[in-house]
Wavefront OBJ file of the C-alpha trace (Angstrom):
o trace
v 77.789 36.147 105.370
v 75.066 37.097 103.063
v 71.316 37.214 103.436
v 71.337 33.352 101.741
v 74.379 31.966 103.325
v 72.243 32.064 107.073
v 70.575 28.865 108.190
v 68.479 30.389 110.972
v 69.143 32.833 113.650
v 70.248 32.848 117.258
v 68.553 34.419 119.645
v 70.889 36.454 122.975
v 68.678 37.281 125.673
v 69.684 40.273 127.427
v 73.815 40.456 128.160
v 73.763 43.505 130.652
v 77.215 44.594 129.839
v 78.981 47.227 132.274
v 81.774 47.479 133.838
v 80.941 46.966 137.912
v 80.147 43.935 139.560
v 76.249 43.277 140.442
v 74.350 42.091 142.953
v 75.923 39.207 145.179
v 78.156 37.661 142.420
v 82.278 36.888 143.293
v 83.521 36.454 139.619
v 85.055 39.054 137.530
v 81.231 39.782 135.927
v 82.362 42.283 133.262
v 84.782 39.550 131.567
v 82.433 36.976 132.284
v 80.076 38.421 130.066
v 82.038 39.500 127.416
v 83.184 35.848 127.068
v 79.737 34.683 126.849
v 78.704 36.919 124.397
v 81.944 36.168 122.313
v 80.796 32.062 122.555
v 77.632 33.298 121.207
v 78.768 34.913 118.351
v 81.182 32.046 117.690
v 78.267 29.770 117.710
v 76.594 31.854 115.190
v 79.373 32.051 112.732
v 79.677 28.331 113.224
v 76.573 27.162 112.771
v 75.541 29.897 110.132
v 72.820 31.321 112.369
v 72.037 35.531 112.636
v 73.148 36.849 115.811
v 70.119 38.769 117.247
v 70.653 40.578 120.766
v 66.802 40.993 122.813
v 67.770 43.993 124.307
v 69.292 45.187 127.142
v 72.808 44.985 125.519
v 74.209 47.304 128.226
v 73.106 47.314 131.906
v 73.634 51.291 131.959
v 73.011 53.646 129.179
v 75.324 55.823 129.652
v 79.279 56.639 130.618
v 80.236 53.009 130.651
v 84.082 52.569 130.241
v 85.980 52.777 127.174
v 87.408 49.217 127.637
v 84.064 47.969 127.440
v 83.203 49.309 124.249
v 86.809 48.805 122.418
v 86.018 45.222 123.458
v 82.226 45.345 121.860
v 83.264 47.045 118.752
v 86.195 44.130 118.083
v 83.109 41.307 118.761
v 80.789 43.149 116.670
v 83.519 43.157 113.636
v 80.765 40.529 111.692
v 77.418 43.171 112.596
v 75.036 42.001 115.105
v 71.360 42.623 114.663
v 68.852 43.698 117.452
v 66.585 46.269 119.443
v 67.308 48.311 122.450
v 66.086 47.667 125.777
v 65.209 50.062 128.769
v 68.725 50.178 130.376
v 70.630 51.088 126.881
v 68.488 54.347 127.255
v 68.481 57.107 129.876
v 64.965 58.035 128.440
v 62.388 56.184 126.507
v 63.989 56.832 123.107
v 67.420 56.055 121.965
v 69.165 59.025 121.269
v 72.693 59.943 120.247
v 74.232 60.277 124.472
v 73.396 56.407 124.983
v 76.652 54.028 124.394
v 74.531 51.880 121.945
v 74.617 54.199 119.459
v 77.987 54.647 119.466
v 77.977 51.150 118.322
v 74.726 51.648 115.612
v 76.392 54.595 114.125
v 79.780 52.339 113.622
v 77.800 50.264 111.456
v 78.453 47.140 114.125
v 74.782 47.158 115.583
v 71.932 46.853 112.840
v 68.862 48.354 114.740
v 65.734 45.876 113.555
v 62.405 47.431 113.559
v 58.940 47.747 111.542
v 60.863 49.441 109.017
v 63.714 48.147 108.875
v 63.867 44.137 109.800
v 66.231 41.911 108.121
v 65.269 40.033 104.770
v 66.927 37.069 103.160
v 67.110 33.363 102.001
v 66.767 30.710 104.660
v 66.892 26.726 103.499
v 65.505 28.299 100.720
v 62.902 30.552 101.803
v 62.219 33.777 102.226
v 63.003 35.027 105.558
v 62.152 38.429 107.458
v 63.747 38.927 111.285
v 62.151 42.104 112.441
v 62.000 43.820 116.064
v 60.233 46.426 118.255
v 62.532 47.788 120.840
v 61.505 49.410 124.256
v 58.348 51.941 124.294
v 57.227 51.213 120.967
v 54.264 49.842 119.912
v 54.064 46.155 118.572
v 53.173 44.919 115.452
v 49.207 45.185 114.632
v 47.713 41.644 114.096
v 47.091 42.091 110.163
v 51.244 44.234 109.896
v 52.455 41.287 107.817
v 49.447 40.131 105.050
v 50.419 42.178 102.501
v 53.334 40.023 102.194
v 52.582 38.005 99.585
v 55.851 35.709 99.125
v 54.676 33.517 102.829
v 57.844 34.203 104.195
v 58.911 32.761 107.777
v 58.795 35.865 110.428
v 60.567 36.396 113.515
v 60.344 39.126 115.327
v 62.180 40.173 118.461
v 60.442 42.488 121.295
v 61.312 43.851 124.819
v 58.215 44.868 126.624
v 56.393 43.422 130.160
v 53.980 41.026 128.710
v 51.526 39.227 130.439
v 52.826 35.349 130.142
v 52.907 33.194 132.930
v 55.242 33.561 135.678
v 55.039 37.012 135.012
v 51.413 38.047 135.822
v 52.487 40.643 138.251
v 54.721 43.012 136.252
v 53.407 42.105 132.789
v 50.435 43.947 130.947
v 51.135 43.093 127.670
v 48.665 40.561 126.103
v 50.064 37.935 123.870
v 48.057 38.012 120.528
v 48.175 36.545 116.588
v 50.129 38.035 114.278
v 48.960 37.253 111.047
v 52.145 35.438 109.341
v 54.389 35.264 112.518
v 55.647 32.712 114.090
v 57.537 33.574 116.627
v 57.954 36.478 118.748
v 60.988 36.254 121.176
v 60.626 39.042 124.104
v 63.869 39.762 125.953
v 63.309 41.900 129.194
v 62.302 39.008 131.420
v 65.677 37.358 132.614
v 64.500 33.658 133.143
v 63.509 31.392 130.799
v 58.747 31.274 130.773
v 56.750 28.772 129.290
v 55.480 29.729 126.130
v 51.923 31.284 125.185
v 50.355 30.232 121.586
v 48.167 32.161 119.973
v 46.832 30.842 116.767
v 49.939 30.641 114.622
v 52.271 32.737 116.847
v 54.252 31.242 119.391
v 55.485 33.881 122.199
v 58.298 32.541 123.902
v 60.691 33.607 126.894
v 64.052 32.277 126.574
v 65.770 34.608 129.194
v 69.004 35.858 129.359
v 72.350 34.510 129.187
v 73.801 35.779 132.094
v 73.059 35.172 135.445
v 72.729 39.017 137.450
v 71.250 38.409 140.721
v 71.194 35.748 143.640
v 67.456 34.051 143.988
v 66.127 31.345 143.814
v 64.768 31.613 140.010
v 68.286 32.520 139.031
v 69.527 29.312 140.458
v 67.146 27.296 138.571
v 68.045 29.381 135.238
v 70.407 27.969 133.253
v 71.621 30.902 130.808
v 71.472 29.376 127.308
v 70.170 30.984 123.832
v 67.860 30.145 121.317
v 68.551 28.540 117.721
v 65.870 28.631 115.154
v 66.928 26.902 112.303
v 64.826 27.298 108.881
v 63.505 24.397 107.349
v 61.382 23.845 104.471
v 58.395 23.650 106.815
v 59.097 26.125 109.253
v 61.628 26.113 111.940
v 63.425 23.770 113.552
v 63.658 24.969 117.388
v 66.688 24.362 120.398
v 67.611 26.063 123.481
v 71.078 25.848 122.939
v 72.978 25.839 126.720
v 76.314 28.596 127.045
v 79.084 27.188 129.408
v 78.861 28.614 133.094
v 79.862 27.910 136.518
v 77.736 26.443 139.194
v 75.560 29.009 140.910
v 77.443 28.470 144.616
v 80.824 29.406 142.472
v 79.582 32.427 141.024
v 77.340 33.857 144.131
v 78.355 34.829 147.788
v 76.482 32.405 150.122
v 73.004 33.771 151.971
v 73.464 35.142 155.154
v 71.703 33.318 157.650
v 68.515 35.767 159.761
v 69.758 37.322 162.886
v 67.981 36.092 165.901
v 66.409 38.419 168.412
v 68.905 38.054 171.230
v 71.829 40.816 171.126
v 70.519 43.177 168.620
v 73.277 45.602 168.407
v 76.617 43.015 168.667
v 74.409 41.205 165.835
v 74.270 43.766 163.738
v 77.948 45.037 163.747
v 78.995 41.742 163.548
v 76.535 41.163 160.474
v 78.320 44.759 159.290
v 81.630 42.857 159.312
v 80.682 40.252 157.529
v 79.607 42.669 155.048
v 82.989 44.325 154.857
v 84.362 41.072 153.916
v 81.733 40.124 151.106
v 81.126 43.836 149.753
v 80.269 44.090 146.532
v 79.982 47.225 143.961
v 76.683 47.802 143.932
v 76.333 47.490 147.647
v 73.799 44.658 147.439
v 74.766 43.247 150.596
v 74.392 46.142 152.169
v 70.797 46.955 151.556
v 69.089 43.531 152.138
v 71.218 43.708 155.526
v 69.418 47.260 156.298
v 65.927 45.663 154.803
v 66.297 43.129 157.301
v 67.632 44.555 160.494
v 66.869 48.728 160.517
v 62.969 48.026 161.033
v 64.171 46.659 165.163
v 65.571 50.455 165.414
v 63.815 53.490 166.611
v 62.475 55.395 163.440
v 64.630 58.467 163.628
v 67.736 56.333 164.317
v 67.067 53.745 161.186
v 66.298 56.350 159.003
v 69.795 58.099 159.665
v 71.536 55.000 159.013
v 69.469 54.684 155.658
v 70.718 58.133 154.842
v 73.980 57.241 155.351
v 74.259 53.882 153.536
v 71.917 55.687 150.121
v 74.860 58.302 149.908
v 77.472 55.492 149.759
v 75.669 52.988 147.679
v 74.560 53.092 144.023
v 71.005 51.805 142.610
v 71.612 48.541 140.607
v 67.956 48.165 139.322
l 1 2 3 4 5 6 7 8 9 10 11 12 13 14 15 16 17 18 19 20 21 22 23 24 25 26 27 28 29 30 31 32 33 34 35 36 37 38 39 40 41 42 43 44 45 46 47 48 49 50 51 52 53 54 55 56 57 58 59 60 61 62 63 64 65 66 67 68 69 70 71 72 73 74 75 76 77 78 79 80 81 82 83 84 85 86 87 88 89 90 91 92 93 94 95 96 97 98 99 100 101 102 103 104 105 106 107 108 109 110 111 112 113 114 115 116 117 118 119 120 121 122 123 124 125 126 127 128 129 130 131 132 133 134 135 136 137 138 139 140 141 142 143 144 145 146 147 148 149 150 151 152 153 154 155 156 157 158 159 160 161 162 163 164 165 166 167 168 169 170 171 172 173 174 175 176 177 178 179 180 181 182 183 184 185 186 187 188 189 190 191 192 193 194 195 196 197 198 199 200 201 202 203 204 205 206 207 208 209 210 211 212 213 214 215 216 217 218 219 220 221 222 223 224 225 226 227 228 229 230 231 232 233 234 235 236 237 238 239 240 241 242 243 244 245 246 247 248 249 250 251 252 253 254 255 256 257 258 259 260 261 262 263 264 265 266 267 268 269 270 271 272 273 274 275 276 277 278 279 280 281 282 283 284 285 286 287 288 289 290 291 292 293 294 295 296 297 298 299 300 301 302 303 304 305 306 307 308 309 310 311 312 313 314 315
């Protein structure tokens, strides 16, 4: 489509692509998201909406498997726009070993930022879609008043800010930005209330895929978010994506050991693992969280040993 054929833009929270299964989940997670990301841009086309990825397209930056990205770059045959998140780079800065930029360089991933944001013709006005991706600095509060045409502005961040629900990792202050009215930050996977700020709305959707088993991520329901242009503004939906019930997609809790029969407990607790194990060895760890601390210190930290050389980090 071109820059006046859109009617608004869609809004994808965080995918996490890769190619292993996380955390606690029983599905087959790589297709799972690939499918929900397809829906998404489906929607788009449908609907006439800019596809617009928060970040955080891939859960690792690096040596994820050819399948994967054969399957991204036949999505991405329509360009999707967006900003890159701390796992689709090994450092702080994109550079030319992280996967994305495989997928920039084919010309299927339009990279928004200060300099380069999207500009067209929504409902008949003048639209600008911009971003800030990972480590770099937001928009100032006066970035946008030399625009002189009082366009509608989105723009699409992925930082820790400071919003509620979120006081203990975030640092970032919500402000106004003079001609905004929306900034959308990615990062935080479930869905915040929002924080106004004189004309700018900061808002939390979360992402559309559900990564590990809590209790926040069974109150999530992955979805997206449509802002359609209007002649006053925008015209704003959270926009559900089909998914299975959390019980179908995550292993059941294992129930607390009790104090009696330590050692049988924990072997048996061991096979239960064996029969839920997962690729990321999630199981694994919160079993060792909960049960090492009743060994003697050299003893618990040889099994830790053990279990960190055969289990990978799924941050």
């Amino acid at each position: 489509m071109t820059p006046e054929e859109y009617q608004g833009v869609l809004l994808i929270g965080d995918p996490h692509v890769e190619g292993r299964v996380p955390g606690f989940r029983r599905d087959d997670y790589p297709r799972v998201v690939l499918e929900k990301i397809k829906w998404c841009l489906q929607t788009a086309q449908e609907q006439s909406l800019l596809p617009v990825i928060l970040g955080d397209l891939f859960h690792v930056p690096r040596d994820n498997q050819n399948w994967l990205l054969c399957e991204l770059l036949t999505l991405f045959e329509t360009p999707v726009y967006g900003i890159y998140g701390n796992h689709d780079c090994r450092e702080n800065q994109l550079n030319e070993h992280d996967t994305l930029s495989i997928l920039i360089q084919a010309g299927r991933y339009r990279l928004l930022s200060t300099e380069n944001p999207w500009r067209g013709t929504m409902a008949g006005r003048p639209v600008i879609v911009g971003g800030t991706s990972w480590g770099h600095k937001l928009p100032k509060a006066d970035a946008f008043e030399h625009e002189t045409d009082s366009p509608l502005i989105v723009w699409v961040t992925h930082h820790d800010l400071l919003v509620p629900g979120y006081e203990e990792q975030g640092h970032l202050r919500p402000y106004e930005i003079t001609g905004v009215d929306y900034v959308v930050n990615g990062h935080i996977h479930r869905r915040l209330d929002d924080v106004q700020k004189g004309q700018t709305t900061w808002v939390t959707p979360g992402n559309i895929i559900r990564r590990s088993r809590s209790d926040a991520t069974r109150a999530h329901i992955p979805s997206v978010l449509k802002l359609e242009a209007t002649a006053d503004g925008w015209r704003r939906s959270q926009v559900e994506i089909p998914h299975a019930a959390f019980d179908e997609v995550f292993h059941p809790e294992m129930e607390d050991e009790t104090e009696e029969g330590v050692p049988s407990a924990f072997i048996s607790g061991l096979a239960e693992l064996q029969s839920r194990r997962t690729d990321t060895g999630a199981g694994l760890k919160l079993f060792l969280e909960k049960n090492l601390p009743q060994f003697e210190t050299t003893v618990a930290a040889e099994i830790q040993k053990l279990a960190d050389e055969v289990s990978r980090d799924d941050e």
